[in-house]
NUMI-327430 format. One record per residue (C-alpha): x negated, y, z negated; residue in one letter. Coordinates in steps of 0.1 Angstrom, whole numbers. Each point is the difference from the previous one (the first is absolute). Example, Ala and Ser with C-alpha at 12.3 -4.5 7.8 and 13.67 -1.06 7.14 Angstrom:
// NUMI-327430
(dose (-123, -45, -78), 'A')
(dose (-14, 34, 7), 'S')
***
This chain:
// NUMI-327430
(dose (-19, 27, 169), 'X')
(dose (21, 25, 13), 'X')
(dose (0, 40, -11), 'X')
(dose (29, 8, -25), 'X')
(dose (19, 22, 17), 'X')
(dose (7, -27, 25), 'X')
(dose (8, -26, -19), 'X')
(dose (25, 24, -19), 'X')
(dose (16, 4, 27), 'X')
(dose (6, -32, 7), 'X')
(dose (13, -10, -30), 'X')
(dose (19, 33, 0), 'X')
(dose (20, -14, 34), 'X')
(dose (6, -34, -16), 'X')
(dose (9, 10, -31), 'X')
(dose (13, 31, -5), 'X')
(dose (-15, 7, -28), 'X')
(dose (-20, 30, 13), 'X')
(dose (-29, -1, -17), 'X')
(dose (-21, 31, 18), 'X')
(dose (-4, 19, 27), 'X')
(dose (3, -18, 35), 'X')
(dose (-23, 24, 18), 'X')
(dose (-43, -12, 0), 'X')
(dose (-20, 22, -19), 'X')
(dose (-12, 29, 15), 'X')
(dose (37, 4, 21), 'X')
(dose (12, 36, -4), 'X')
(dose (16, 1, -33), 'X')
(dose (-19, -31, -12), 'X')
(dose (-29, 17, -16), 'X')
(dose (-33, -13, -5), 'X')
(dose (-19, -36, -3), 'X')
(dose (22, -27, -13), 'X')
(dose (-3, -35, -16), 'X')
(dose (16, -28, -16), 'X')
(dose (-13, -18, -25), 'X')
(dose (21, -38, -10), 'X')
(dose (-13, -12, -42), 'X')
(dose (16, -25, -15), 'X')
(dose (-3, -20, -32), 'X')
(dose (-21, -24, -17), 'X')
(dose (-13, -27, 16), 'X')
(dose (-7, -29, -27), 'X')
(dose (-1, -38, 6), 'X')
(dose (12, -25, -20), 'X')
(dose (-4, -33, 5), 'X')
(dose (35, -10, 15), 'X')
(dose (-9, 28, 27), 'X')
(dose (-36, -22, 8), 'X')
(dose (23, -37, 0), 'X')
(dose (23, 22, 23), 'X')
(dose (-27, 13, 21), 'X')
(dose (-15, -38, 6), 'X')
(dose (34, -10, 11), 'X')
(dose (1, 27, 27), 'X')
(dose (-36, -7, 13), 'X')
(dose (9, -34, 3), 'X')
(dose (26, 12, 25), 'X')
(dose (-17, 28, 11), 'X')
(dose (-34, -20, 7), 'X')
(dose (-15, 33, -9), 'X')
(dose (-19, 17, -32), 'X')
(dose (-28, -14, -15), 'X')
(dose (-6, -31, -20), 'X')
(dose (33, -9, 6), 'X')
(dose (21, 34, -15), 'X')
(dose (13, 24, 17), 'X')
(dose (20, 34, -16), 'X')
(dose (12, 12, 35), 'X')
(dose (31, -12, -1), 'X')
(dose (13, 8, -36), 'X')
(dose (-9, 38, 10), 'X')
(dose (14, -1, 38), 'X')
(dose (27, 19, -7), 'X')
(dose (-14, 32, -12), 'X')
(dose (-22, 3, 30), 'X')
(dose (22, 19, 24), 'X')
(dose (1, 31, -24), 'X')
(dose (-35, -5, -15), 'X')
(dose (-20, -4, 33), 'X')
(dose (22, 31, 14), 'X')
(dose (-17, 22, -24), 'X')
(dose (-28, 22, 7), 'X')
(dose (-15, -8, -31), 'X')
(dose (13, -29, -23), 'X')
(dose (-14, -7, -30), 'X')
(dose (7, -28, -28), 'X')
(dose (-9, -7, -34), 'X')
(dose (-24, -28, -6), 'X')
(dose (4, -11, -34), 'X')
(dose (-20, -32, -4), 'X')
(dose (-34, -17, -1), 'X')
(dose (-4, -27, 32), 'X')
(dose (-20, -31, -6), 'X')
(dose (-17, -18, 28), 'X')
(dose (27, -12, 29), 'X')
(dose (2, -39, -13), 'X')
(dose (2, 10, -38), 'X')
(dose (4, -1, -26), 'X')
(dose (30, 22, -6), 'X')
(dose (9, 13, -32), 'X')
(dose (32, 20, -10), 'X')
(dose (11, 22, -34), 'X')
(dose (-21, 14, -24), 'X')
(dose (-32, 1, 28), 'X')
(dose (11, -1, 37), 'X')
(dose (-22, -18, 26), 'X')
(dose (19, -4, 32), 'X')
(dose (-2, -10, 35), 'X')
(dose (-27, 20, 23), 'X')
(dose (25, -6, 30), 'X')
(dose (23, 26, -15), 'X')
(dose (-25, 28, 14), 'X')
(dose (7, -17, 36), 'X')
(dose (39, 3, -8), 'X')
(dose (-3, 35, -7), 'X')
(dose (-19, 9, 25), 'X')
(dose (25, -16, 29), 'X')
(dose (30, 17, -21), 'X')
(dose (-17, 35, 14), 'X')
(dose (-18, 14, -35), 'X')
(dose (-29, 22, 7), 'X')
(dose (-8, 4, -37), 'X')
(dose (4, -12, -36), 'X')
(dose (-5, 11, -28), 'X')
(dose (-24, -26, -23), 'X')
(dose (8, 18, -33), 'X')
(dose (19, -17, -30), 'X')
(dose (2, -17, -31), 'X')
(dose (-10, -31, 16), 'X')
(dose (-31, 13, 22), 'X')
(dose (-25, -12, -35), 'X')
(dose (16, -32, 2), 'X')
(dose (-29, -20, 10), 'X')
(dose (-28, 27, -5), 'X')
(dose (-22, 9, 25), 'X')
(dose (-2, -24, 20), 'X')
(dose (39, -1, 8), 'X')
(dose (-4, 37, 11), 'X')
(dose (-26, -11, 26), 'X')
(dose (25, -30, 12), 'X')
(dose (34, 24, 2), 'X')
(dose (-18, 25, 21), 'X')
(dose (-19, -24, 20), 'X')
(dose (30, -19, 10), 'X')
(dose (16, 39, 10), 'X')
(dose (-28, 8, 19), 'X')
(dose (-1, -35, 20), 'X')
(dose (37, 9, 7), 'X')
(dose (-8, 37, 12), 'X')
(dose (20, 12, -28), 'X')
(dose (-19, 32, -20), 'X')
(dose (9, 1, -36), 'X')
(dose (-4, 30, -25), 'X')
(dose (-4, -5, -42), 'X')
(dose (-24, -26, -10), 'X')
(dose (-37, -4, 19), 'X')
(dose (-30, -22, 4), 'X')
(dose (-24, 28, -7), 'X')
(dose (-6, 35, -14), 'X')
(dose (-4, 11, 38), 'X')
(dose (34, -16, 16), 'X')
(dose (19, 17, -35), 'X')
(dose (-15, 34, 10), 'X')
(dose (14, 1, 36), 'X')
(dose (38, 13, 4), 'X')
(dose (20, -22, 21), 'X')
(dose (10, 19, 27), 'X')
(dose (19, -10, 30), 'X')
(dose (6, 21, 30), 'X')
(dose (35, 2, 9), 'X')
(dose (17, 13, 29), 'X')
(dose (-26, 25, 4), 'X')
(dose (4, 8, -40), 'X')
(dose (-29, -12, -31), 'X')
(dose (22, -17, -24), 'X')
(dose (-20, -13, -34), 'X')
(dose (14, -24, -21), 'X')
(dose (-7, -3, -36), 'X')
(dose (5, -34, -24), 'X')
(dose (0, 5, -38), 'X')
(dose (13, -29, -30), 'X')
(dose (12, 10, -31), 'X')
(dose (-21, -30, -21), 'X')
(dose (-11, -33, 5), 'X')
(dose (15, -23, -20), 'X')
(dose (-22, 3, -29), 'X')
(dose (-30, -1, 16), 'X')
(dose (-31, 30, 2), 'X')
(dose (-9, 12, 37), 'X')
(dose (-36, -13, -9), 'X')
(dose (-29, 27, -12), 'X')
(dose (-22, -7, 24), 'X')
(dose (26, 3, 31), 'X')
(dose (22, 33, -8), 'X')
(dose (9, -2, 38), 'X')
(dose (14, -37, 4), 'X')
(dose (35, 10, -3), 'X')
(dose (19, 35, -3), 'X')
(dose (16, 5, -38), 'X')
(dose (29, 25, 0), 'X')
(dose (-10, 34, -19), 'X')
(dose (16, 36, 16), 'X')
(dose (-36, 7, 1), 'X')
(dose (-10, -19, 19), 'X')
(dose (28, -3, 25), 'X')
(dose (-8, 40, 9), 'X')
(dose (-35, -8, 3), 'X')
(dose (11, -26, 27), 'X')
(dose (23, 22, 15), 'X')
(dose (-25, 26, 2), 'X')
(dose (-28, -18, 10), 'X')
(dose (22, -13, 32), 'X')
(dose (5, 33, 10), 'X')
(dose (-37, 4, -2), 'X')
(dose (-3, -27, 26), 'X')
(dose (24, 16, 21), 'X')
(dose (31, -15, -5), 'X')
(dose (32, 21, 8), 'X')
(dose (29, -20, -22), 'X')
(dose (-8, -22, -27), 'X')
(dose (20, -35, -17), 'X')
(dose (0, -10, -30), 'X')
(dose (10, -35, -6), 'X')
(dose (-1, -6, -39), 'X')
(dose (5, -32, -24), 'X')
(dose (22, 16, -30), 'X')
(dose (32, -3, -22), 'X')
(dose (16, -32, -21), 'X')
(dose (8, -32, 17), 'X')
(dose (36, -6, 14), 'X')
(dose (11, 31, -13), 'X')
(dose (20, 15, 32), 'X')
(dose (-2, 38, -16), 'X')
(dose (-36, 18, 2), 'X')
(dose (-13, 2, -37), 'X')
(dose (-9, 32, -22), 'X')
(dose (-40, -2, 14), 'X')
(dose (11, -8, 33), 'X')
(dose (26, 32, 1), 'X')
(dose (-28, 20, -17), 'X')
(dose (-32, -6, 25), 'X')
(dose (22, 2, 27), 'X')
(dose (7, 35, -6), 'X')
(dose (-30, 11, -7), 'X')
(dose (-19, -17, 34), 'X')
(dose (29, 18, 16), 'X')
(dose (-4, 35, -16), 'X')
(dose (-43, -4, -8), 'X')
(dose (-12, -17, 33), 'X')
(dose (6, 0, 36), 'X')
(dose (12, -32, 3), 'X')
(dose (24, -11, 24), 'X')
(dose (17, -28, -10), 'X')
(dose (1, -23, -24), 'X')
(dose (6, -35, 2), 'X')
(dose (10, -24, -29), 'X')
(dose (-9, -35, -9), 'X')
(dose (1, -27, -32), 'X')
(dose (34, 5, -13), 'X')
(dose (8, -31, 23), 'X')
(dose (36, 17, 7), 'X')
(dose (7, 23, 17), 'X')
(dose (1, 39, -15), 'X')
(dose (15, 31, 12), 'X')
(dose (-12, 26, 27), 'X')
(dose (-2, 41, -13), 'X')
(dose (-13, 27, 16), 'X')
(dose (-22, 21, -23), 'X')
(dose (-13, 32, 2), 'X')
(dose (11, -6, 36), 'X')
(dose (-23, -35, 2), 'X')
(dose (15, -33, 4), 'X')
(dose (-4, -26, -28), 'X')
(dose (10, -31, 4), 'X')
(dose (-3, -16, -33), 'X')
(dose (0, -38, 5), 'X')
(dose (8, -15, 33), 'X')
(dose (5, -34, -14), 'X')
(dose (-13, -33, 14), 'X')
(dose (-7, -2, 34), 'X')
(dose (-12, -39, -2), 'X')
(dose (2, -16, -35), 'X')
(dose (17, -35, -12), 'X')
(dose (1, 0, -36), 'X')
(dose (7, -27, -22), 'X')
(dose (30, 10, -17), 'X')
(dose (16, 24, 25), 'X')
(dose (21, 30, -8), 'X')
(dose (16, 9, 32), 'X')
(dose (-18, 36, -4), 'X')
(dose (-33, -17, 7), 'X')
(dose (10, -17, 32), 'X')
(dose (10, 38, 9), 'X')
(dose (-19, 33, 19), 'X')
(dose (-2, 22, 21), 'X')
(dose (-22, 10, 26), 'X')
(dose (-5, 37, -4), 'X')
(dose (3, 22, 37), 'X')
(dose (-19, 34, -1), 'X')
(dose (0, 26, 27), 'X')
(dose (-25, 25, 0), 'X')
(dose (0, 34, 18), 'X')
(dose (-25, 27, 1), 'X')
(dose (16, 34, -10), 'X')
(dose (-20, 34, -11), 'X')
(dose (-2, -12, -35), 'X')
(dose (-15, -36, 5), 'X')
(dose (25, -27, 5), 'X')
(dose (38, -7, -3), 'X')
(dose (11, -37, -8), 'X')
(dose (30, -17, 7), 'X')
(dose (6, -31, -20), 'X')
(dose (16, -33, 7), 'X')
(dose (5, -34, -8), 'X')
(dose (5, -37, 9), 'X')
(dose (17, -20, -25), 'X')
(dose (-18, -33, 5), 'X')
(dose (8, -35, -17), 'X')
(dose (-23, -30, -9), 'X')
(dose (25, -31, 8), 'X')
(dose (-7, -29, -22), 'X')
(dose (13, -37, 3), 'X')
(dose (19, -13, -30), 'X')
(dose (-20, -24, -17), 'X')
(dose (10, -37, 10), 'X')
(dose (-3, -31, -29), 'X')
(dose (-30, -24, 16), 'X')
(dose (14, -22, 27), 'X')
(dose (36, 20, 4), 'X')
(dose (6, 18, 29), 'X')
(dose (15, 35, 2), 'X')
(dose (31, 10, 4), 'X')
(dose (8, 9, 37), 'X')
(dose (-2, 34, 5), 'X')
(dose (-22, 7, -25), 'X')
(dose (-37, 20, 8), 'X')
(dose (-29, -20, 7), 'X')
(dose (-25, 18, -1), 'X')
(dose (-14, 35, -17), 'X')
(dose (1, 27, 28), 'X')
(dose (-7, 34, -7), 'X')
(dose (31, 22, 18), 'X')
(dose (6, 39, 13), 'X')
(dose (36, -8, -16), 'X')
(dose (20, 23, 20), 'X')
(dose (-14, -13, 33), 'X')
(dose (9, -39, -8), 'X')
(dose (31, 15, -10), 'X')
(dose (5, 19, 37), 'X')
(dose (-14, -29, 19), 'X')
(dose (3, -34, -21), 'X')
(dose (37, -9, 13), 'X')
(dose (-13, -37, -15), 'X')
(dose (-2, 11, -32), 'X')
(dose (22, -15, -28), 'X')
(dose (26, 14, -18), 'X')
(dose (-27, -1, -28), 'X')
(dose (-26, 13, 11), 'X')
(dose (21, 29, 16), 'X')
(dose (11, 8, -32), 'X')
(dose (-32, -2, -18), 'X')
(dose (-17, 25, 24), 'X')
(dose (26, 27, -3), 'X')
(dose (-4, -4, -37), 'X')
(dose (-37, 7, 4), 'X')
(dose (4, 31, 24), 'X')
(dose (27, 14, -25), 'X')
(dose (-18, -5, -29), 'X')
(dose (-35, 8, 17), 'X')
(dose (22, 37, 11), 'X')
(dose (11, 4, -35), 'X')
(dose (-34, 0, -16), 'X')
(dose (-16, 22, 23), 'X')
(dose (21, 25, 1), 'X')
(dose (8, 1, -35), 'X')
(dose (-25, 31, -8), 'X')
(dose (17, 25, 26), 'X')
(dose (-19, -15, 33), 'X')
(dose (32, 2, 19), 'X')
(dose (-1, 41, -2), 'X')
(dose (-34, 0, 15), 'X')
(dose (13, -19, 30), 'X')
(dose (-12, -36, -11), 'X')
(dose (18, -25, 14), 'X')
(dose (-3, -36, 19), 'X')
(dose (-17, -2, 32), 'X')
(dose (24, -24, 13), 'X')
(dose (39, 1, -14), 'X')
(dose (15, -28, -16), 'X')
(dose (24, -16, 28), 'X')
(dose (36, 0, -7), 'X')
(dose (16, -34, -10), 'X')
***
């Protein structure tokens, strides 16, 4: 990984979209320590991802017991692994890596999905959501296992009262960043009596405990990643508007990330801290696609120290989960048409894919348009939000 202002710079030349300051931090005028940190969406396999993923290790020759997830993420890993710190959203339960998989109501996916993550550049995930219950304890123990064998740290569910108690804190460019990992419910199910710690359950409460408790343990900026709101509902609901406000007026949060919604949901700046409601799917195939689900965005942050703590400029990648259309047994499909599912920063295959079809072309600037639309629709675009890299011209 590179540092933030750097790679700002960079895309600032190749752009021209400007996104920050050009100097390094600490140049005269630049003010203090700086970071970037890269989140993006939720990450939550379904089984067409795992028959895609064999396919792929049958050409790659890599992965293990024959799947591999590297190439279906591929091309989100020149903006993820740029990021000082990138952290996704690990919604589901793995299983062991042969099987069985299970999909919808009770996820139990792939362990080679950690690997994937780990090659795309993530640092961290957060492990907290309405599917972390899914197959009790003992799921818990497999999800963060498989993170850990991958050298990914996670935040939001645990194997034991003593790994819930520590704050996840990751130095950064020479700066303690803590991130936090709370769920709104699990599905109907109880965190269990006997293991309050096992997973994080969302209460204001409890969130400023967390956030004060990192401070404790030194850290200087704090992220809250949180599992909230209604299900393929682009605008933030009445509870999500509501605790949002109140983490940015009652704590010292510094930003909040959103998850579960499954599409993605507006940025606002409140109380001057960035929420960014829902950030949609980053990997996800489900079984009656909307459009909006195959859609996210991968949120860019840019923090600066300043007297009063930290300013933050927000960004985003609109990025696009490409699916094949589904082909009768025995037919072939039509030439042209996509192959295979491929997870795509939408406005670089735009720039760069002169093979692309007149299809696809259009489908991507339908996704960036539509992604700009929702995100800005709560006033972002006053506050300075606005794409790291430009839609091309036709």
């Amino acid at each position: 990984m590179i540092a933030g202002s750097v790679f700002l710079a960079m895309v600032s030349t190749v752009a021209g979209c400007g996104p920050g300051s050009e100097e390094p931090a600490g140049a005269e005028g630049g003010g203090g320590r700086s970071f970037t940190v890269a989140a993006a969406g939720d990450i939550l396999i379904h089984p067409q991802l795992t028959d895609q993923a064999k396919l792929d290790a049958a050409e790659t020759g890599k992965g293990e017991a024959g799947i591999d997830f590297g190439p279906i993420m591929a091309g989100v890993r020149p903006v993820i692994s740029k990021a000082d710190l990138a952290i996704c959203h690990f919604e589901p339960v793995v299983g062991t890596p042969e099987g069985p998989f299970a999909s919808y109501p009770d996820f139990l996916v792939p362990p080679q999905i950690a690997a994937a993550v780990k090659e795309t550049g993530y640092d961290t995930c957060s492990t907290a959501s309405n599917h972390t219950l899914d197959h009790g304890p003992a799921g818990v123990r497999r999800t963060l296992d498989a993170l850990d064998a991958a050298g990914v740290r996670h935040t939001g569910s645990a194997r034991d009262a003593k790994e819930a108690a520590a704050p996840l804190i990751t130095e950064v460019q020479g700066v303690k960043v803590a991130q936090l990992s709370f769920a709104f419910g699990f599905n109907g199910r109880e965190v269990p009596a006997d293991t309050p710690w096992i997973v994080n359950q969302t209460s204001f409460k409890a969130i400023r405990a967390a956030e004060r408790k990192a401070r404790d343990a030194g850290a200087e900026a704090v992220v809250l990643s949180i599992h909230w709101g209604r299900e393929h509902h682009p605008n933030p609901s009445k509870s999500q508007l509501g605790l949002a406000r109140r983490i940015a007026e009652e704590t010292g949060v510094d930003l909040v990330i959103g998850h579960h919604a499954h599409v993605v949901q507006p940025m606002e700046k409140v109380d001057g801290t960035w929420i960014a409601y829902g950030l949609g799917n980053q990997l996800a195939r489900h079984d009656v696609p909307t459009g909006l689900t195959e859609e996210g965005i991968i949120g860019w942050f840019e923090f600066k120290e300043s007297g009063d703590g930290w300013d933050v400029a927000a960004r985003y990648v609109p990025t696009l989960v490409d699916i094949p259309p589904y082909v009768e047994e025995g037919d072939k499909p039509a030439k042209g048409a996509l192959t295979a599912h491929r997870l795509v920063d939408v406005a670089a295959a735009l720039r760069d894919g002169e093979d692309l079809t007149d299809e696809q072309r259009a489908r991507y600037r339908l996704a960036f348009e539509r992604t700009q639309g929702t995100v800005l629709n709560r006033g972002a675009a006053k506050d300075g939000v606005e794409p790291l890299e430009s839609l091309p011209e036709e």
